[in-house]
C-alpha positions as CSV (number, residue, x, y, z in Angstrom):
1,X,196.9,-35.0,53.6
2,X,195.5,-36.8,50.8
3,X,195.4,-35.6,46.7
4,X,192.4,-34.6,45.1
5,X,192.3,-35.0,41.3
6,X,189.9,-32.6,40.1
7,X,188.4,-33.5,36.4
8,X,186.7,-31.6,34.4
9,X,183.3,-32.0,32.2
10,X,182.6,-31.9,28.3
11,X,183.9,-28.6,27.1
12,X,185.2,-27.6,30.0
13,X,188.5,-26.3,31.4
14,X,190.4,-27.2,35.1
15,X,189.7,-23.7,36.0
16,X,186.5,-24.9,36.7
17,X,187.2,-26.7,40.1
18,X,189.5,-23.7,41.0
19,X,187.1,-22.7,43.9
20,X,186.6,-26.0,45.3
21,X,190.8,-26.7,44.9
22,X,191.0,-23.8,47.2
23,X,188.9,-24.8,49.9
24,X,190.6,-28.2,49.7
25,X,194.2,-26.9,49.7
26,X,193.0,-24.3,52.9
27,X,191.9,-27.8,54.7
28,X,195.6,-29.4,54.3
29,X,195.2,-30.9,50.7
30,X,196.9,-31.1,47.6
31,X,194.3,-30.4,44.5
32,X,195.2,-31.0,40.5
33,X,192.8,-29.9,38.1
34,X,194.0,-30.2,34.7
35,X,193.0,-29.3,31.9
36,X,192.0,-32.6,29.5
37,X,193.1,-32.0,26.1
38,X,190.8,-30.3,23.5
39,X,190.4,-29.2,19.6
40,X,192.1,-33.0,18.7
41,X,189.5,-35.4,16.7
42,X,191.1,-38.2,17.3
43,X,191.8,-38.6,21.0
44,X,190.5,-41.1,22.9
45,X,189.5,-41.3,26.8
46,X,192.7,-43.2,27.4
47,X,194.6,-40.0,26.0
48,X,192.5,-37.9,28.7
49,X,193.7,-40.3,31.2
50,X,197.1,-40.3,30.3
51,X,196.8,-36.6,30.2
52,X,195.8,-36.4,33.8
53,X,197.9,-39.1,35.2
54,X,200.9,-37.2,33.5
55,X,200.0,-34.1,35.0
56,X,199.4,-35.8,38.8
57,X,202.7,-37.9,38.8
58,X,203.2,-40.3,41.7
59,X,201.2,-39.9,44.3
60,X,199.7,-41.3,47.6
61,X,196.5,-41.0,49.1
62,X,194.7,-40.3,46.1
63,X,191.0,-38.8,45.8
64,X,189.8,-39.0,41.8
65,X,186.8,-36.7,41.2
66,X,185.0,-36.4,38.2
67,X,182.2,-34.2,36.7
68,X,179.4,-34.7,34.3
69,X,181.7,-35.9,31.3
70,X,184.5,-36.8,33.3
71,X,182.9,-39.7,34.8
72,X,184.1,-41.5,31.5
73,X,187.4,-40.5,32.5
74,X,188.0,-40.2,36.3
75,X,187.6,-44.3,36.8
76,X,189.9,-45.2,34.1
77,X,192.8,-42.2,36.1
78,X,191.6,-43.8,39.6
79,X,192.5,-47.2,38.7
80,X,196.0,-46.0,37.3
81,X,197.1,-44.3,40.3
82,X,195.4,-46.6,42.3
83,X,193.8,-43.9,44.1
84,X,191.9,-45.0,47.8
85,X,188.7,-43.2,46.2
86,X,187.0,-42.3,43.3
87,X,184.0,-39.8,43.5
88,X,181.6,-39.1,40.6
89,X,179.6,-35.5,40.8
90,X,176.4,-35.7,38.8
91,X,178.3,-37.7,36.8
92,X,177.7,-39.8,33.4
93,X,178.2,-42.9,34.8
94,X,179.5,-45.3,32.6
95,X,178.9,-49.0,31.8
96,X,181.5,-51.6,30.4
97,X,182.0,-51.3,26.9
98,X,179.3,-48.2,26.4
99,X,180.2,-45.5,24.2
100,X,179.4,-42.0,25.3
101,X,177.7,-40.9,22.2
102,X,175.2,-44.2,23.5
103,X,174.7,-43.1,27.1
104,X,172.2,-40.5,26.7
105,X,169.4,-42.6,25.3
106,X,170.5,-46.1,27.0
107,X,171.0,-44.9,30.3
108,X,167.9,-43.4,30.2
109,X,168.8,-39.5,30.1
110,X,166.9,-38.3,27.4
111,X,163.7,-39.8,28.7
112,X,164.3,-38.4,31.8
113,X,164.8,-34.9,31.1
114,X,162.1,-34.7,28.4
115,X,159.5,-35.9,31.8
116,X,161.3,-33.4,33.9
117,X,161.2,-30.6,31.3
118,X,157.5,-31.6,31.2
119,X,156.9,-30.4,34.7
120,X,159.5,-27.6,35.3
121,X,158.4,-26.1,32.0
122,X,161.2,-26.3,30.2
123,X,163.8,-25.8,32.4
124,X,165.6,-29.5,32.2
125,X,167.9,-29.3,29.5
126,X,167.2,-25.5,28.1
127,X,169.7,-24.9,25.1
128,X,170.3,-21.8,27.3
129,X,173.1,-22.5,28.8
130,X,172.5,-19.6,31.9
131,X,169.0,-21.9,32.7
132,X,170.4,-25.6,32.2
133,X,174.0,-25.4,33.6
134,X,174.7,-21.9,35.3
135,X,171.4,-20.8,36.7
136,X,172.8,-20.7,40.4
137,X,175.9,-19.5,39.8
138,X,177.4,-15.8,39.6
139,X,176.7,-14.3,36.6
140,X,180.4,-13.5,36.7
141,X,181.6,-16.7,37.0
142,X,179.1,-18.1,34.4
143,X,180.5,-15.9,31.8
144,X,183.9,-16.6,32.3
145,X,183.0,-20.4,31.9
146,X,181.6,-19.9,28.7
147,X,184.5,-17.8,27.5
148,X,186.8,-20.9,28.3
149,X,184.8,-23.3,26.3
150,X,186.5,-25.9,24.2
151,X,185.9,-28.7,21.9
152,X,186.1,-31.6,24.2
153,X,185.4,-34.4,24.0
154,X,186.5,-35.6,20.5
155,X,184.4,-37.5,18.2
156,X,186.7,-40.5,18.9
157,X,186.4,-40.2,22.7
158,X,182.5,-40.1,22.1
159,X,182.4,-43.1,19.8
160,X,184.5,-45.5,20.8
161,X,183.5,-48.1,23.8
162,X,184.7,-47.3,27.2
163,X,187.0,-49.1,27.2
164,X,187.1,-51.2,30.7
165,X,185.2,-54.8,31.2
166,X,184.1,-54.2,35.1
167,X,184.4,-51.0,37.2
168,X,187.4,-50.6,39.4
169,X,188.3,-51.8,42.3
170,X,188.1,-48.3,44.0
171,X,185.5,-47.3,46.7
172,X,183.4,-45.2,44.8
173,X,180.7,-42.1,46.2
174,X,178.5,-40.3,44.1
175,X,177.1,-37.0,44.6
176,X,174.1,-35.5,43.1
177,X,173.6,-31.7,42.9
178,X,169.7,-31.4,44.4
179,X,168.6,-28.3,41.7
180,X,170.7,-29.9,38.7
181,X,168.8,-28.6,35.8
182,X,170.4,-30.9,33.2
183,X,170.8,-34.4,34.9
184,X,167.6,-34.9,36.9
185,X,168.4,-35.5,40.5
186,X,166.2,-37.9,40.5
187,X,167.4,-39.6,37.4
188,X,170.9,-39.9,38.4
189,X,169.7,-41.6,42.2
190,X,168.5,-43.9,40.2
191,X,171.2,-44.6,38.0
192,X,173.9,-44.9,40.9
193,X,171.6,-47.3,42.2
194,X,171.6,-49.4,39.1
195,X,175.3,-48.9,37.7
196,X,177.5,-48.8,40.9
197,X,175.0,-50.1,43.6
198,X,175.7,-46.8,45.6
199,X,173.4,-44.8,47.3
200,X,174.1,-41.1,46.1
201,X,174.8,-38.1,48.4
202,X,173.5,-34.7,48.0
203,X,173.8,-31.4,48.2
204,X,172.2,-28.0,47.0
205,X,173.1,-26.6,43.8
206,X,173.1,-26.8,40.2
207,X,174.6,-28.5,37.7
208,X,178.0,-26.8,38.1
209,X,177.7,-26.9,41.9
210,X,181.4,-26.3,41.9
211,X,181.3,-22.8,41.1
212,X,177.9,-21.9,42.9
213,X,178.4,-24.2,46.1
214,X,182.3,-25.0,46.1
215,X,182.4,-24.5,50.2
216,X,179.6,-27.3,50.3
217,X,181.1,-29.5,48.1
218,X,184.4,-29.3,49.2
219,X,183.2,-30.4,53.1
220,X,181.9,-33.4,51.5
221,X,184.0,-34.6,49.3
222,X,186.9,-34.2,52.3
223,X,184.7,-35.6,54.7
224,X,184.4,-38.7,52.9
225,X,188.2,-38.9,54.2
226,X,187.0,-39.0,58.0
C-alpha cells in the first residue's frame, strides 16, 4: 500500500481529486487531498507545504501528485516527506528561483496558447471557464467546481521565487492530459522535456482530467507503483 498525496490547482479545493482518491483507496491505497489554504495575501508556497505535510503526517511509501498550480507546491511536500515519487499532471513546472507570476511568459505558455488558440479557434485558453478547463467534464461536476472556488494562490505565493536551488531528489513522472484546452499538450511535452528531462505520459481528457477521466488516471498514476 503506498500514500498518495493529492494537491490541488490555483483556486481550487481537495474535493477536486475526490474521484480519483476513490479509485485509489478501492485499489489498497491511502489518498490525502487537502485543501491548501486560501483568502490569506501573505502566504507563501512553503505555508502550502507545511499545510499539506501537516495534514499527511508521517508516512511511508509516499506518492506526491500535483495539478496545474500545484506543481509549485507538490516538489517542495515530496522532498519533506521524502516521498519515493513525485508526479506532476499538466503541471506548471517550475524552475529554480522562478516566480509563478514569471512562468507564464518565460516558460513559454502564453506563446503557446495564443498559436494553439490560432488553430482551434479560440478554444486554448477561453475566459469561459466550461470551454478552457471543464469542457469534458459533467456539467454537474463542473458547476460544483466553480461553486468551490477560492482565492488561491496569494499574491505572495505568486511573487516570490520558488524557492528551491535544484529539483529534488525524487523520481519524478509527468502526465499530460491529450485534449487539455488550457496547457497545450504539446507545449507541456516540451516543457518536461526541457525542465525535468522526462518524457511525459498521456492520457485522454481535459484540463481537469481528474473529474472527467479519474478511472484513467488513477490506473496510471498506481501503475507507476508496479
Amino acid at each position: 500500500m503506498s500514500t498518495f498525496v493529492l494537491i490541488h490547482g490555483g483556486g481550487d479545493v481537495g474535493w477536486s481529486w475526490h474521484l480519483v482518491a476513490a479509485e485509489l483507496v478501492a485499489r489498497g491505497h491511502e489518498a490525502f487531498a487537502p485543501d491548501l489554504p486560501a483568502d490569506d495575501d501573505s502566504l507563501t508556497l512553503e505555508d502550502y507545504a507545511d499545510s499539506v505535510v501537516a495534514a499527511v503526517g508521517p508516512r511511508d511509501d509516499v506518492v506526491v501528485v500535483g495539478h496545474s498550480f500545484g506543481a509549485f507546491t507538490a516538489p517542495l511536500v515530496a522532498e519533506r516527506l521524502a516521498a519515493d515519487l513525485l508526479v506532476l499532471a499538466a503541471g506548471m513546472i517550475p524552475a529554480p528561483g522562478e516566480p509563478p507570476e514569471r512562468w507564464w511568459a518565460d516558460s513559454g505558455y502564453l506563446a503557446a496558447a495564443e498559436a494553439q488558440a490560432a488553430v482551434d479557434g479560440g478554444l486554448t485558453g477561453n475566459d469561459d471557464p466550461y470551454v478552457s478547463f471543464y469542457d469534458d467534464v459533467p456539467r454537474e461536476l463542473a458547476d460544483e467546481a466553480l461553486r468551490q472556488e477560492r482565492a488561491h494562490p496569494s499574491p505572495a505565493a505568486m511573487q516570490a521565487p520558488w524557492p528551491r536551488e535544484e529539483w529534488p531528489d525524487v523520481p519524478t513522472r509527468f502526465i499530460v492530459f491529450a485534449d487539455d484546452r488550457f496547457f497545450p499538450p504539446s507545449f507541456l511535452r516540451q516543457l518536461a522535456g526541457e525542465r525535468l528531462g522526462v518524457v511525459a505520459d498521456e492520457i485522454p481528457g481535459g484540463h481537469c482530467a481528474m473529474l472527467s477521466r479519474p478511472v484513467e488516471l488513477a490506473e496510471l498514476l498506481a501503475g507507476y507503483l508496479d
